[in-house]
N, C-alpha and C positions, 0 to 999 in steps of 0.2 A: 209336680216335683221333677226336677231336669235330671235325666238317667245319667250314670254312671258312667266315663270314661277312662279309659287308660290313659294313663299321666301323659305328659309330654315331655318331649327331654328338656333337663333344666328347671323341672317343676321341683316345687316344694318334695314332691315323691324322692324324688333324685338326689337332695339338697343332702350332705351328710349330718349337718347337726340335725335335720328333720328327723332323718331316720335312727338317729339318736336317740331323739327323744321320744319319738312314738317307740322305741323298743323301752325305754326307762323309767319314762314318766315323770313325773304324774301328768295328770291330764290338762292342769293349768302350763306345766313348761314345755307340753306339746302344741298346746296349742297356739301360746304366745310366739311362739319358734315358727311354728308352720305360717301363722299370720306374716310376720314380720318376714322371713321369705319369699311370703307370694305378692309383698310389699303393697296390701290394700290396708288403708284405711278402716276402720271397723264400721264409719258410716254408709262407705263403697258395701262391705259385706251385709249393713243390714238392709240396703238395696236389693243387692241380689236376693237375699232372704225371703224378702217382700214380693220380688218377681216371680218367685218359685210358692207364693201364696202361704207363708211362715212371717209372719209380726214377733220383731223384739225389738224393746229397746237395745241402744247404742250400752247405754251403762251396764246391762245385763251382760252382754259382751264382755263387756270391760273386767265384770267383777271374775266372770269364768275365766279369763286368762290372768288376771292376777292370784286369783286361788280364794275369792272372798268369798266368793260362792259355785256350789257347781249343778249343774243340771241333772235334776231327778225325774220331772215331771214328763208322761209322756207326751207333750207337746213341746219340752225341752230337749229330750233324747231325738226328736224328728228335727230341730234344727242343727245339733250335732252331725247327725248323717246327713243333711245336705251341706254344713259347713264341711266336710268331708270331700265332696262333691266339689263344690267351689273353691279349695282349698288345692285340688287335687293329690289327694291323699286317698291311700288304698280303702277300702271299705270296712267298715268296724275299726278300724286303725285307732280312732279318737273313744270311739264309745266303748272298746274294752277297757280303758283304762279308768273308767268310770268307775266298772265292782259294782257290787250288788250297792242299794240302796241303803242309805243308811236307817236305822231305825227310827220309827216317829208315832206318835199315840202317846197316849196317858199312862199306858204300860209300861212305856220306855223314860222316861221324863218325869221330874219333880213339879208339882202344878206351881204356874206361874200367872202373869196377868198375857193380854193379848202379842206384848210384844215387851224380848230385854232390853229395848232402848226408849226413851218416854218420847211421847206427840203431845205434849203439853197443848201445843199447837202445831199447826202444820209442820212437818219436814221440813226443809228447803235444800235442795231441789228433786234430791230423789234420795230414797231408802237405802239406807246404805248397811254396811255389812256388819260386821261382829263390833260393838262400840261398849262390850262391857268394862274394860278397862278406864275410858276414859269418862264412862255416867260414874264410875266407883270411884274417880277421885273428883267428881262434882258432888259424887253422895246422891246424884238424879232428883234435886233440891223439885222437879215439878212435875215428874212421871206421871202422867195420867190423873191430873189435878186441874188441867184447864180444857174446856170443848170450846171448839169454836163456833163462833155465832156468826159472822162472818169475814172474810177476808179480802180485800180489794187488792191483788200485784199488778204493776206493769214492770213489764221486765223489757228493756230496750236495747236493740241489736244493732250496733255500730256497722261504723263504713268499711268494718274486713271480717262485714258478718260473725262478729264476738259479740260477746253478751257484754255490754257495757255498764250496766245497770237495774238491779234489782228494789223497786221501793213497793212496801207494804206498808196496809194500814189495816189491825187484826182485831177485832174485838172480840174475845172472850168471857166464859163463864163459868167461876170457882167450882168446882165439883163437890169441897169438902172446904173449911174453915183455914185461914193459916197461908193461903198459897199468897207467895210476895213476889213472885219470878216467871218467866217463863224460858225456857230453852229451845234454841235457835241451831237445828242442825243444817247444818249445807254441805252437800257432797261435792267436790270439785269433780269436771271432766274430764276425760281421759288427757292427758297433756299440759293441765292446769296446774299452777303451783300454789297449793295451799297457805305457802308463808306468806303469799303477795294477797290472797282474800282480804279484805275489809268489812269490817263490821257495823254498821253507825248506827248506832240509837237515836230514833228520832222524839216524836211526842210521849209524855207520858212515862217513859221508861229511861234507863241508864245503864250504860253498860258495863254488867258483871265480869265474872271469869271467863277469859277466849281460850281454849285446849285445839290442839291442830293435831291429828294423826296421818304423819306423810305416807305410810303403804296404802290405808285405806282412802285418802286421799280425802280426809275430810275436817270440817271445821264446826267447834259447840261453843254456842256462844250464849251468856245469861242475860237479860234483858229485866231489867230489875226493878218493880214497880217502886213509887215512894209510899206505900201501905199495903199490909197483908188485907186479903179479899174473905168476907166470909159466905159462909156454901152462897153460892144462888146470885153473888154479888159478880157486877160483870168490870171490865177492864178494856180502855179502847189504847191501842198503842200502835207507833210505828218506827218504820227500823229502813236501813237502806244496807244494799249490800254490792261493793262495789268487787268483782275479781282480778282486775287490772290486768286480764290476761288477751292473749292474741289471739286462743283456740277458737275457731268455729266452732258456734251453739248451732246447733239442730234442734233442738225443741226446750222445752220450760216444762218440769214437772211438781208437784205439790204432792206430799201423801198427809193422809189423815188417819191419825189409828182410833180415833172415835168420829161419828157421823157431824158433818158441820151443817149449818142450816145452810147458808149462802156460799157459793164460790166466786168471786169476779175474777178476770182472769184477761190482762191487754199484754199482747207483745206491738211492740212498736220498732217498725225497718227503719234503716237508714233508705232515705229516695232514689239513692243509688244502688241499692242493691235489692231491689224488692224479690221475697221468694215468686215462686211459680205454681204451690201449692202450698195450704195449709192447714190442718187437720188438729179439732179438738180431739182429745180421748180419755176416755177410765180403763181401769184394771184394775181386778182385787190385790194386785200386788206388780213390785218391777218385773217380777221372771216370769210373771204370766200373760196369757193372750188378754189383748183390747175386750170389755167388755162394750163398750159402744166407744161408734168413731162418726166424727160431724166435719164435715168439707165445712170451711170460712171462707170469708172473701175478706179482701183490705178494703180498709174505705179510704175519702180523699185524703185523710192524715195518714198515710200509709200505716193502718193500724186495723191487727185482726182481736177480736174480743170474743168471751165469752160469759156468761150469766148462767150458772148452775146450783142447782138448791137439792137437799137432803143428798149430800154428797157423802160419798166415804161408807165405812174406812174403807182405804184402797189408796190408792193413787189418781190423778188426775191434773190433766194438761196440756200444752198444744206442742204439735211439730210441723215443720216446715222445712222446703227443700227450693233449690236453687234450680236445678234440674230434674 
């Protein structure tokens, strides 16, 4: 962990709206403030993060300074104090405004299933945050109705390193009688614009109700079989997903909130811009540490792959970096 310095003049420390909001809070408009100040990048920061031997996603970022989510875990609270560090901001500065933890257990809580948003089938692209409002005007038509058997993505990374193209091909298996649909979330990136996401339904399915939620920066989409599946009955479909967007992708992630048998998994570079490094990964969740991480290599089609079985729940993915 890289020790503690005193600010430097002109740092975020010094910035008045910083010291604003570290005296005001909350801890997401302090930290969005101090970021945007010290004018990095959030993927610059989880650089540094990484340097100082601290793994997070980019998205996990994202969500702490938008307010969708905030860090409790103590391996969350340790990258606060070194975001502190790198930020240069006084000490405790960010992590008082955090407050005690908030309550969690069975004691505290209504029982519910594994998770309030469905994984009918996988996520795409990453877990995202509070979506009760928008599965309650779907009615969440396939909440925990479909496991996946397996799923083949390649997701294809254009010549200004953006993600240009997402295509799957998913096959599934009915958990219960009835299920006609499946639900298609996608989290856009930091800087991505939801309205410009695309959705296309490819074999087998057709495309239901699109819902777009612009704070949380996310898009649900139904994918709609031509017959209801009964228990045990499986479903092969696929879908493309285009975000017509400029932002640099730094990695591809998948969650599953039940175990899938298969994962396949291709990113594919433009030849002009091949990363430098590339790394599979899991975690039981976006705001937690890598539970295993796998160095790749591209082959002649500039393309890095991966092949993973009894995957999930969790998350699961690959990233990459230019430098």
């Amino acid at each position: 962990m890289a020790s503690r310095q005193k600010s430097a003049a002109g740092s975020p420390a010094e910035n008045g709206a910083v010291l604003a909001a570290l005296r005001t809070g909350p801890f997401e408009v302090a930290l969005r403030t101090a970021i945007e100040a010290r004018g990095l990048p959030l993927e610059r920061l989880r650089s540094h993060l990484a340097t100082n031997g601290l793994r997070i996603a980019v998205t996990t970022l994202s969500y702490w300074q938008r307010g969708l989510r905030r860090p409790e875990r103590p391996e969350s609270l340790q990258v606060v104090a070194a975001l502190e560090t790198i930020l240069g901001l006084p000490a405790h500065s960010l992590t008082v405004l955090l407050g005690p933890p908030r309550p969690r257990g069975a004691a505290v809580r209504a029982p519910r299933g594994p998770h309030p948003y469905p994984h009918p089938y996988p996520e795409m692209v990453h877990t995202p945050g509070d979506l009760t409002g928008l599965l309650a005007e779907l009615n969440s038509p396939a909440a925990g109705k479909l496991q996946v058997v397996t799923e083949h993505t390649t997701a294809t990374i254009g010549p200004r390193r953006e993600l240009a193209l997402v295509s799957s091909m998913v096959a599934v298996r009915a958990r219960q009688d009835g299920v006609d649909r499946a639900l298609l979330i996608y989290d856009c990136d930091e800087g991505m614009d939801e309205s410009a996401v695309e959705v296309l339904a490819g074999d087998s399915c057709r495309l239901g109700r699109v819902r777009r939620d612009r704070p949380a920066r996310v898009v649900l989409a139904e994918l709609l079989f031509d017959r209801s599946l009964h228990r045990c009955e499986t479903q092969v479909f696929s879908f493309e997903i285009r975000p017509h967007s400029e932002v640099r992708c730094h990695r591809h992630i998948t969650a599953f909130r039940l175990p899938a048998d298969q994962y396949v998994l291709r990113v594919r570079f433009d030849p002009a811009e091949l990363p430098v490094q590339c790394q599979w990964f899991t975690a039981r969740d976006s705001d937690g540490p890598d539970d295993t991480t796998v160095d790749l290599t591209l082959d002649s089609h500039h393309l890095a792959h991966v092949v993973a079985t009894g995957i999930g729940p969790g998350v699961a993915g690959m990233r990459w970096s230019w430098v």
